[in-house]
C-alpha positions as CSV (number, residue, x, y, z in Angstrom):
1,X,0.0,0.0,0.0
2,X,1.6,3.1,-1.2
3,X,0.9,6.0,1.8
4,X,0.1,9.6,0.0
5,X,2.8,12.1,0.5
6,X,2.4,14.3,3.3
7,X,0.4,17.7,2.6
8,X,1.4,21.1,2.7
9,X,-0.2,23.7,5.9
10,X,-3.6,25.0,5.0
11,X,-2.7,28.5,4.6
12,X,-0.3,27.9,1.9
13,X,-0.8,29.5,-1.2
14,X,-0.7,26.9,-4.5
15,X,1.7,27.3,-6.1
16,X,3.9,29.1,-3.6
17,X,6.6,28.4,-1.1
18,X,5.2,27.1,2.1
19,X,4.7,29.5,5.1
20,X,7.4,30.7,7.1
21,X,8.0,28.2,10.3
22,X,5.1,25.8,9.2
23,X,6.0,22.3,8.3
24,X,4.3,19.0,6.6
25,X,1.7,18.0,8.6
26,X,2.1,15.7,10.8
27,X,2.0,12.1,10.0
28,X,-0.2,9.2,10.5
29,X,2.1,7.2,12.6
30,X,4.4,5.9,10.0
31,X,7.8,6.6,9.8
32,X,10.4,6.5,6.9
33,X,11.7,3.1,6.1
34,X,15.0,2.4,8.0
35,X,14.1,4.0,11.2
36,X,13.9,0.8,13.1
37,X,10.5,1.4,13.7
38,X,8.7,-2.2,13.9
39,X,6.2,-3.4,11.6
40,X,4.1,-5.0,13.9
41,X,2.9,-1.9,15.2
42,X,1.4,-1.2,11.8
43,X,0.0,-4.7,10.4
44,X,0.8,-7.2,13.2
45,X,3.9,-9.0,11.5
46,X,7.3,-9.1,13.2
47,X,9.6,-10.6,10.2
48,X,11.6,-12.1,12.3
49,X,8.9,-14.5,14.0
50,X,7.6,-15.4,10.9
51,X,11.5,-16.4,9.5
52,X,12.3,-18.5,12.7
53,X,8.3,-19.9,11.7
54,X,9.6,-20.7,8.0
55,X,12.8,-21.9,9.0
56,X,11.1,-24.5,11.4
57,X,9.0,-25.7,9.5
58,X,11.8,-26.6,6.6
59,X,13.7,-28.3,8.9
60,X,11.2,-30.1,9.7
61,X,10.6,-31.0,6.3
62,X,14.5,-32.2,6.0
63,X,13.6,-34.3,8.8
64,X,10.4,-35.8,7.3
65,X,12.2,-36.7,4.3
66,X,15.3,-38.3,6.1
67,X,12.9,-40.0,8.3
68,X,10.5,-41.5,5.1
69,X,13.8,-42.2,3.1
70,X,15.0,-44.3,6.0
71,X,11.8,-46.1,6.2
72,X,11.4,-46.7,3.1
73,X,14.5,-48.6,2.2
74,X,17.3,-50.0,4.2
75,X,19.9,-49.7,0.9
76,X,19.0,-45.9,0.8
77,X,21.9,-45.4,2.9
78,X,25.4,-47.0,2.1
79,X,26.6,-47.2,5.8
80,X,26.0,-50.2,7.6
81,X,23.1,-49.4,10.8
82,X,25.7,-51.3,13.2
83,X,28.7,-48.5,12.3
84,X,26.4,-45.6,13.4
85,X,26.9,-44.1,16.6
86,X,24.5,-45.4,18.2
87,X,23.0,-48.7,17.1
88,X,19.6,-49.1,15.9
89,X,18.2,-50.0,12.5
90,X,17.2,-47.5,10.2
91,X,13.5,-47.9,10.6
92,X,14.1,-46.7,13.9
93,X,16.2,-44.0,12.8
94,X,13.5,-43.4,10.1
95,X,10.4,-43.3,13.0
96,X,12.8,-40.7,15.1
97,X,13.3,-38.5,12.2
98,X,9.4,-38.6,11.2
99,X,8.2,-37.8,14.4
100,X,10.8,-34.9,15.1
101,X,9.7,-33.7,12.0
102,X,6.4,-33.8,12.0
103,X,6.4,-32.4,15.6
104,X,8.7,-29.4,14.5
105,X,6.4,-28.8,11.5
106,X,3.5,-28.1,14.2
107,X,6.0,-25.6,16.3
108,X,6.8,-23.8,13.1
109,X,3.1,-22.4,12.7
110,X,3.4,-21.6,16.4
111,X,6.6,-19.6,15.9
112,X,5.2,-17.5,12.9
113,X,2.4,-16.3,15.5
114,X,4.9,-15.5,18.0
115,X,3.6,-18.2,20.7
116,X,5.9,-18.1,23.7
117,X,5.6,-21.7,24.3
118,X,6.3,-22.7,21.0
119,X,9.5,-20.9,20.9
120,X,10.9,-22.9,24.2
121,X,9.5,-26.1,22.6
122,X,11.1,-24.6,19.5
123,X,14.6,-24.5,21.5
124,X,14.5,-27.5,22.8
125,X,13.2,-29.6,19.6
126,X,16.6,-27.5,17.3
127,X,19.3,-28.7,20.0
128,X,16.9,-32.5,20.0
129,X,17.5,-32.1,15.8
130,X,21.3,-30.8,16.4
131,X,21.7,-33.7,18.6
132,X,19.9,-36.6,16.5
133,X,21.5,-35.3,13.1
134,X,25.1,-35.1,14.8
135,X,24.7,-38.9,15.4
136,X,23.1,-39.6,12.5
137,X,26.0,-37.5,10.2
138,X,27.6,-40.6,9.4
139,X,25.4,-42.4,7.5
140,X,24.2,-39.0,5.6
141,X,26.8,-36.3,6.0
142,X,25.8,-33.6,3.8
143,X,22.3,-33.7,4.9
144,X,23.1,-33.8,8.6
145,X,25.3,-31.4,8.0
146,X,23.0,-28.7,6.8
147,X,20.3,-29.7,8.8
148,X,22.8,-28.8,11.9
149,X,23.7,-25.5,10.3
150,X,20.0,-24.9,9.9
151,X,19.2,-25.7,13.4
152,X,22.0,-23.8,14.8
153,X,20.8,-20.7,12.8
154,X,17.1,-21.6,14.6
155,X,18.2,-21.2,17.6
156,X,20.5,-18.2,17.1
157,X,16.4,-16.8,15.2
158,X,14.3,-17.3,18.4
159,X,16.2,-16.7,21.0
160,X,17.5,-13.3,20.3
161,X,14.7,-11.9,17.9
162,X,12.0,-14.5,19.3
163,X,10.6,-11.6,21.8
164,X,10.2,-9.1,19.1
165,X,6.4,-9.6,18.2
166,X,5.4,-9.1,22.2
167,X,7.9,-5.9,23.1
168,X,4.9,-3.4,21.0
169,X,1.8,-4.7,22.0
């Protein structure tokens, strides 16, 4: 939505210079882009919320996808289940990753709305994908790999911007 520019005092003459010592009027409580003023006073968005939301949810989609490739066939991955860190088969690996996935799709929406719970469950289920994906690395490095990046980065996105959408209400 494009905002009108600001108009000139009423005793102004057209055409002419403005009167002397009277300014724009004033404004409708916007202020000029850069300012650091926050969006959600205007429309109710905080961008960073809604990127931590985002974020969540696609790493929970990397994780549904590790977790259905695991299930759905043992040869998927070249590494034996026994040389993993931790040994379990990979339908078990496969159930973990669903469900982590799956339950970190669900805290994503609740991030985007700036839910306070969902941004400790939010916490605690990036360091639970850190953590399964670090053990996990061997059998699927580049994919663990990023997945840790990205979970790293999740943290890093709620816990220091998380609070924005509730410091202007």
């Amino acid at each position: 939505m494009v905002e009108p520019p600001p108009r000139d005092a009423a005793d102004r003459t057209p055409g002419g210079p403005p009167a002397s010592g009277v300014g724009t009027a004033a404004r409708t409580g916007r202020q000029e882009s850069g300012s650091g003023y926050s969006t959600w006073d205007e429309d109710g968005f905080s961008g960073w919320a809604w990127f931590a939301g985002g974020l969540m949810v696609l790493v929970g989609l990397f994780q549904v996808m590790a977790g259905i490739a695991a299930l759905a066939s043992e040869g998927y991955y070249t590494v034996p289940a026994r040389d993993l860190l931790i040994d379990a088969d990979y339908s078990t690996w496969g159930w973990v990753h669903l469900v982590l996935g799956l339950v970190m799709l669900v805290t994503g929406g609740g991030l985007a709305f700036g839910n306070t719970a969902a941004r400790a469950v939010g916490v605690a289920l990036a360091g639970l994908s850190a953590l399964v994906n670090l053990v996990f690395v061997t059998a699927s490095p580049f994919a663990a790999t990023l997945i840790i990046a990205l979970d790293v980065f999740l943290v890093y996105a709620i816990t220091v911007h998380g609070g924005e959408p509730r410091q202007t209400r």
